[in-house]
C-alpha positions, -999 to 999 in steps of 0.1 A, spaced: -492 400 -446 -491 366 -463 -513 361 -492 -537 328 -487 -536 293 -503 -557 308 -533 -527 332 -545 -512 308 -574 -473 315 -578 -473 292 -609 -503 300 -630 -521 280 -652 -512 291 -688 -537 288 -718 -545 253 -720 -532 228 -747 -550 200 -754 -528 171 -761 -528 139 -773 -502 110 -786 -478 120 -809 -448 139 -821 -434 163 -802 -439 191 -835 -478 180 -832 -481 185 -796 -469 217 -793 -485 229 -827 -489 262 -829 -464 278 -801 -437 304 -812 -401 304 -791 -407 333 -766 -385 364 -772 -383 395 -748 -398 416 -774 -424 432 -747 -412 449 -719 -414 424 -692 -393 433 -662 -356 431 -664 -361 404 -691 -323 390 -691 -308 363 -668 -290 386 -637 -268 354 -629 -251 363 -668 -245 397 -662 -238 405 -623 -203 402 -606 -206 367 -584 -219 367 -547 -195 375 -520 -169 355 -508 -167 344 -471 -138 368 -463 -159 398 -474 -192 385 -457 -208 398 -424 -203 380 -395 -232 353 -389 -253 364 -361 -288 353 -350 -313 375 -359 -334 396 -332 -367 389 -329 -393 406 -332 -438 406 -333 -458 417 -362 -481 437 -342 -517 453 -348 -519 476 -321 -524 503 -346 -557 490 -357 -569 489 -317 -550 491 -289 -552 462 -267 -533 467 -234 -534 429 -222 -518 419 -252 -492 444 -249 -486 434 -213 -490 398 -225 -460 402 -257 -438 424 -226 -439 395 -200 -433 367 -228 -401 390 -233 -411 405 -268 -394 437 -268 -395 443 -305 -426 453 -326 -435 459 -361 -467 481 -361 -485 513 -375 -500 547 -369 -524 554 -396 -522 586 -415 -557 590 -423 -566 592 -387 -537 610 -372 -539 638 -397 -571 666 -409 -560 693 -428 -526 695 -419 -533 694 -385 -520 664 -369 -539 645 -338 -522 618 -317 -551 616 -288 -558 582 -293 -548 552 -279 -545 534 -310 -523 563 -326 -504 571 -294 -497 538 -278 -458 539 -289 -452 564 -264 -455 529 -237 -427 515 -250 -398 531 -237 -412 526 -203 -412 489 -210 -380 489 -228 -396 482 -257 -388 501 -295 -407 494 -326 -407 495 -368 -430 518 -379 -447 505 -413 -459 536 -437 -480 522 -464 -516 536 -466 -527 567 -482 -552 593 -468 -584 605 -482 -569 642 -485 -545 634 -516 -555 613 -539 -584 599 -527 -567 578 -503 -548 563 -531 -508 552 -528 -500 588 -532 -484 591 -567 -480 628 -573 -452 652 -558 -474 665 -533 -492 635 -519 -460 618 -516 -441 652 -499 -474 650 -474 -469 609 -468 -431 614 -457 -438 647 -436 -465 616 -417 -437 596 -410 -414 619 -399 -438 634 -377 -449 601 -361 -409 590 -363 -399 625 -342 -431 621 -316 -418 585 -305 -383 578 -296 -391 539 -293 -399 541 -331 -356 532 -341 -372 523 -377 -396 531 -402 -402 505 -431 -413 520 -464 -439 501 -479 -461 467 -472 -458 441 -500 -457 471 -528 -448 444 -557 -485 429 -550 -514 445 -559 -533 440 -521 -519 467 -509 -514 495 -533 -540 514 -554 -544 539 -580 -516 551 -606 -491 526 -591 -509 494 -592 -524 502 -624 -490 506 -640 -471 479 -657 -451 454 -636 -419 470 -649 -427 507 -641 -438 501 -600 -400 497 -586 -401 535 -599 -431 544 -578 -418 523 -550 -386 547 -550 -404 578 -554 -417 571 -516 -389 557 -501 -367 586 -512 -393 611 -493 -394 594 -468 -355 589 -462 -351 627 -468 -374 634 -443 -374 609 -416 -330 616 -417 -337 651 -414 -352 649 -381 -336 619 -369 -306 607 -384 -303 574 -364 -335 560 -372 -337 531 -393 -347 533 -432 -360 498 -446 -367 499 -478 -386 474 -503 -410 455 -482 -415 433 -503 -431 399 -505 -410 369 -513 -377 372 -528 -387 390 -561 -350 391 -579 -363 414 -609 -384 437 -592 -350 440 -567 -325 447 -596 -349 472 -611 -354 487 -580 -317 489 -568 -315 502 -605 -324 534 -601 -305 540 -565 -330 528 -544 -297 516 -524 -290 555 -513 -323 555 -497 -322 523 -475 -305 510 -446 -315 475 -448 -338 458 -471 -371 446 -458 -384 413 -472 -411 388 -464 -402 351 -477 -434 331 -469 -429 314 -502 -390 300 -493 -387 274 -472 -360 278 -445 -338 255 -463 -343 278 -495 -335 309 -480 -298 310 -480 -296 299 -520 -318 323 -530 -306 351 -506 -272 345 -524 -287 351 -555 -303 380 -549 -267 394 -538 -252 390 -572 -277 420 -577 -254 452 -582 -263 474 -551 -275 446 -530 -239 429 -520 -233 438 -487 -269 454 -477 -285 445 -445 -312 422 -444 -341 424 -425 -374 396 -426 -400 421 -414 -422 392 -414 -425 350 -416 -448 326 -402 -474 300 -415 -507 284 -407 -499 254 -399 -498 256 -358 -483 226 -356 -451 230 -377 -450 267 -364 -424 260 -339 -403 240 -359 -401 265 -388 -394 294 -364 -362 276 -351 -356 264 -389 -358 301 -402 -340 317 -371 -311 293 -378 -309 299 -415 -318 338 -417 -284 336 -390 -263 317 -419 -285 342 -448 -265 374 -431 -304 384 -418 -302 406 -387 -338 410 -374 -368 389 -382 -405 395 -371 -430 370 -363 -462 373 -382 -490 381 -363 -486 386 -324 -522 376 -324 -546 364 -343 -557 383 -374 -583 364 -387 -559 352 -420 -550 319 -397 -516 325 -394 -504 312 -361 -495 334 -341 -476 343 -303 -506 352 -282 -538 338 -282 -568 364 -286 -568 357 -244 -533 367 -241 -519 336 -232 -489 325 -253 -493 296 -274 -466 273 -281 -448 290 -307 -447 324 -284 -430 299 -259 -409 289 -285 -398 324 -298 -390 334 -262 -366 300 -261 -351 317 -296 -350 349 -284 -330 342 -252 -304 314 -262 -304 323 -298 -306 356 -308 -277 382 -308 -250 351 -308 -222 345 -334 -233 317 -350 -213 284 -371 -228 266 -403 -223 232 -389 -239 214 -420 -218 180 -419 -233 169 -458 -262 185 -479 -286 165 -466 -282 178 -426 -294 213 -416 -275 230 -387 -266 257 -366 -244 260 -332 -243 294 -318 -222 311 -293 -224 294 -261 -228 258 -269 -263 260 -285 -270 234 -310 -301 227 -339 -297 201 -360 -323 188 -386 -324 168 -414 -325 135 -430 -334 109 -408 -311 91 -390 -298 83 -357 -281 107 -333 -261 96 -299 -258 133 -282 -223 137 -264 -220 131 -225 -216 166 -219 -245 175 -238 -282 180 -229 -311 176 -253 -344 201 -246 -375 202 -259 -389 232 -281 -400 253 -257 -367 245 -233 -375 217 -211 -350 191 -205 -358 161 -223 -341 129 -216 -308 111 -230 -305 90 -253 -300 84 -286 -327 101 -314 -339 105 -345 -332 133 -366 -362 148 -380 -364 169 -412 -390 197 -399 -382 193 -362 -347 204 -346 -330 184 -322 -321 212 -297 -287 204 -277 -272 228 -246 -238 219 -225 -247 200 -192 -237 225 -163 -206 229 -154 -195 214 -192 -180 239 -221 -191 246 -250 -188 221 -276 -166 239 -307 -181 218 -335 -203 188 -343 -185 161 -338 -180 175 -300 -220 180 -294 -228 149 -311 -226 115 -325 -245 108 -365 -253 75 -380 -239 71 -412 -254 88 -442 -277 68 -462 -297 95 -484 -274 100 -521 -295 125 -536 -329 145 -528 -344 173 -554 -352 195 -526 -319 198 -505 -296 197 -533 -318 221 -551 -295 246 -573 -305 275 -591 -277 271 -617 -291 235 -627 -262 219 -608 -276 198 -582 -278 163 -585 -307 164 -606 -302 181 -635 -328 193 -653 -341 195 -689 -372 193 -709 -382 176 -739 -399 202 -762 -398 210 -799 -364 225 -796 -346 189 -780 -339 186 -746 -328 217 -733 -313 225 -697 -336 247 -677 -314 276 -668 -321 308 -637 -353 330 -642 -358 361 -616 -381 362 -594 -414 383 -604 -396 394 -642 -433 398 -653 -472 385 -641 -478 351 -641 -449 336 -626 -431 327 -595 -422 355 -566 -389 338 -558 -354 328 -589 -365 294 -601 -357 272 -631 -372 279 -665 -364 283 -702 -363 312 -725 -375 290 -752 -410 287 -735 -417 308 -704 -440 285 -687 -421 259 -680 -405 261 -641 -392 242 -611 -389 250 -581 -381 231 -551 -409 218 -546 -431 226 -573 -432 219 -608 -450 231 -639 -444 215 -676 -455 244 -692 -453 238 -730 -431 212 -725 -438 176 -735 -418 168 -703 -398 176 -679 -366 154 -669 -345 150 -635 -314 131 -646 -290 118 -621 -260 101 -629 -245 73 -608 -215 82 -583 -233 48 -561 -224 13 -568 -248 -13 -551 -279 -15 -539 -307 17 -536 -338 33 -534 -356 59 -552 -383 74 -532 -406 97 -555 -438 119 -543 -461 135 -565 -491 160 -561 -505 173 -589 -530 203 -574 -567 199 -569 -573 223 -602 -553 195 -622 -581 181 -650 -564 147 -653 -528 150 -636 -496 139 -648 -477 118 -658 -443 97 -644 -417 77 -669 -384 65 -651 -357 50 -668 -321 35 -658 -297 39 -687 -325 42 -710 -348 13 -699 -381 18 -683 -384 14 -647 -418 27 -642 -446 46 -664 -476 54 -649 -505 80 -646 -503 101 -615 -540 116 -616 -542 125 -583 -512 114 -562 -482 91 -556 -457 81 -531 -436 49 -543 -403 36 -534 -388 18 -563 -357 -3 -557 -327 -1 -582 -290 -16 -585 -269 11 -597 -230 11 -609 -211 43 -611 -220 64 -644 -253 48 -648 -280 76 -658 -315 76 -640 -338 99 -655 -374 106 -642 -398 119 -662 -428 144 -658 -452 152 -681 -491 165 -688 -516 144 -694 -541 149 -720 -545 190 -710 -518 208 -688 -544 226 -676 -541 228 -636 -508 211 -638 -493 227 -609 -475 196 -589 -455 194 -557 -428 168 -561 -396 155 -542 -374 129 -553 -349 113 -526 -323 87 -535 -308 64 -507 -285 38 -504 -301 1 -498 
């Protein structure tokens, strides 16, 4: 499950106290970083691997199957299981413990809570069976490690596998490159030496599950966020003969994210054409819930995903919205799951994206989301718009909204539309560049950026995801010069660095706006700072110790250079800061 707020993907380094100065005298004292230690994989994959796929040899785009991140296994609740059946949930990711289905070698399915997958085919339900826990006969209860613990973990899951036809999958692992969920040997090893313990199970597991039934599902990793180094370590050593489909869970990508850093993660050798399966996604924020599931269903379609779980069913206690409420009602976003589920899921889907600004999907059947940058859309005559949860809403034109998809269906009796610009009428494009949609992990977007440190102004290059402790879960921007500098798309850390820089040159001539948001985190001692400049003259310089939202006009002429400018203040200490920067015309 999702780690809470207090889990920091960009961790406060040692602190260095700063003050005005050289460059030299404020970064007295550090040494260039050199992969001398064995952090994981310490290399840049994007140097070394073949490129991603090209269109012709990609899947077909389909929208994912849904699916609910159950808990039956930890008490079996038959309302809620009723509830999830009548809501149309067919599709559950769940477990049968091994400590309480098996005493010396004898095993014991009498319980409810152990023996409630045998419900499912009556209800034409199937399930994902996570294995994950150890039992208190090997090891302690410890992630079994040695040869016989881990022969005596697989024989449990192909037991449980062969006892319940609705099981069609069995997912190896729950978030194994975290420490909350393993124990023992593997989590006391060293970052790079757990992919090999990872692949010890799934390879058990695959070997035995197969040998009893063949057609059931192997998903391997189970991993938390996108973690590119643990993934090419893993796929290393073969993990990619023991898999059919590769089990993530991205809370830490936004939607928008997801494809970019999916198509990194293919440049991995082993990982090109492998199924992809989000075994769980959610937030807890019950508001923006139903906005990301349609968000995530559309892009996990256009990211090649094939089945994505909702996490939780009902509530865990972790906040995290979920489907049903403890009553067994549905809440909203279990109305809006079944809307996904039905009109969504299982149907070939287009990338109807008209600039990189404008999110979209139009599946088979005449289905349209659209989201994005806001501006006005005139839906077509033959064109209905619906609410969230599929109620009619009326005509007219609307404004696009950047977390909320416009939802458009053919009228009765009307086809289909075949694009765009048959579904739908946009206002001109005004945004000309934005840090977060134009994001690019090879420090091409239209922000390029660099940072000001004792070695220049160097680019910020691709780091993998999770290459040692201490730093982000998912590929971001970084430099090898100093290892705790990064940028991701919506956060920022200077690291060692006197500054960070977005530069942006020109294509615009006229009039425009630069919109800039920054949120240095609570743990900040004094913030940040801003400097922005236009062809070397300052625009704006400011402390930012707590936050800042300012639109500053600008007149800009093609080839004109716009640089803003992010630095600590007097410590970095805390420095973690959530940023966006959005350029538009006017």
């Amino acid at each position: 499950m999702m780690f809470g707020e207090e889990r920091v993907l960009l961790p406060d380094p040692q602190p260095q106290r700063r003050g005005p100065g050289p460059v030299s005298r404020a970064l007295r004292g550090l040494a260039p970083y050199r992969c001398a230690q064995r952090a994981m994989l310490c290399l840049t994959i994007g140097a070394a691997l073949p490129a991603a796929l090209s269109a012709e040899t990609s899947p077909p785009r389909v929208g994912p199957d849904l699916a609910a991140a159950s808990n039956f296994g930890q008490g079996w609740r038959p309302d809620l299981y009723d509830a999830a059946i009548s809501l149309g949930i067919r599709d559950f990711r769940d477990a049968v413990y091994w400590d309480r289905v098996e005493r010396d070698g004898v095993y014991n399915y009498a319980a409810e809570r152990d023996s409630y997958p045998r419900l499912m085919p009556h209800t034409g339900a199937r399930m994902s069976l996570t294995v994950n826990n150890g039992h208190p006969d090997h090891e302690d209860g410890l992630t079994p490690s040695t040869p016989e613990a881990i022969s005596a973990f697989a024989r449990f899951a192909a037991r449980t596998a062969t006892r319940y036809p609705a099981i069609r999958a069995v997912e190896v692992g729950n978030e194994v490159n975290s420490t909350n969920f393993i124990a023992g040997p593997m989590a006391d090893a060293p970052l790079a030496d757990r992919p090999a313990y990872s692949l010890a199970l799934l390879k058990a597991t695959h070997d035995a599950v197969k040998a009893s039934r063949p057609e059931v599902e192997i998903l391997g990793g189970g991993l938390h966020s996108i973690p590119t180094a643990w993934l090419a370590e893993l796929f290393a050593l073969g993990a990619g003969d023991y898999m059919d489909a590769l089990a993530l869970h991205p809370y830490d990508t936004a939607p928008e994210q997801l494809v970019r850093q999916v198509d990194w993660m293919r440049r991995i050798p082993g990982l090109e054409t492998m199924p992809l399966q989000i075994t769980e996604f959610g937030t807890t924020d019950a508001q923006a819930a139903p906005g990301l599931l349609l968000r995530s269903h559309c892009q996990m379609a256009l990211a090649g995903v094939t089945r994505a779980a909702w996490y939780p069913l009902h509530p865990r206690g972790d906040g995290l919205e979920p489907l049903l409420t403890d009553a067994a009602t549905p809440t909203r976003t279990g109305r809006v799951f079944h809307v996904a589920q039905t009109r969504l899921s299982g149907r070939a889907v287009t990338d109807i994206a008209p600039d990189p600004f404008t999110y979209g999907c139009l599946y088979e059947g005449g289905t349209l989301l659209l989201w994005g940058a806001r501006r006005e859309v005139v839906p077509a005559a033959g064109m209905q718009r619906l609410d969230a949860e599929g109620h009619p809403l009326p005509s007219g034109p609307i404004l696009l909204s950047e977390t909320e998809p416009l939802i458009l269906v053919p009228r009765p009796g009307q086809p289909a539309p075949r694009s765009l610009a048959a579904a739908a009428t946009l206002a001109p494009q005004t945004r000309l560049a934005d840090s977060f949609d134009q994001f690019d992990l090879r420090n091409g977007g239209a922000f390029e950026v660099l940072a000001t440190n004792w070695t220049g102004t160097p680019p910020l290059s691709a780091r993998e995801g999770q290459w040692r402790e201490g730093v982000p879960w998912v590929p971001y921007l970084g430099l090898d010069s100093d290892p705790e500098v990064r940028v991701l798309p919506e956060s920022l850390y200077p690291g060692g660095a006197e500054a960070l820089i977005f530069r942006h040159v020109a294509a615009h001539d006229g009039p425009a706006t630069l919109h800039i948001t920054l949120r240095p985190a609570e743990r900040s001692e004094d913030g940040v700072t801003l400097a922005v400049t236009l062809n070397g003259a300052a625009v704006l310089e400011t402390p930012v110790p707590e936050g800042l939202d300012q639109a500053l006009p600008l007149t800009l002429a093609p080839g004109d250079v716009l640089e803003i400018g992010i630095g600590p203040g007097a410590t970095v200490r805390g420095d973690v800061t959530a940023y966006r920067f959005t350029l538009t015309a006017g």
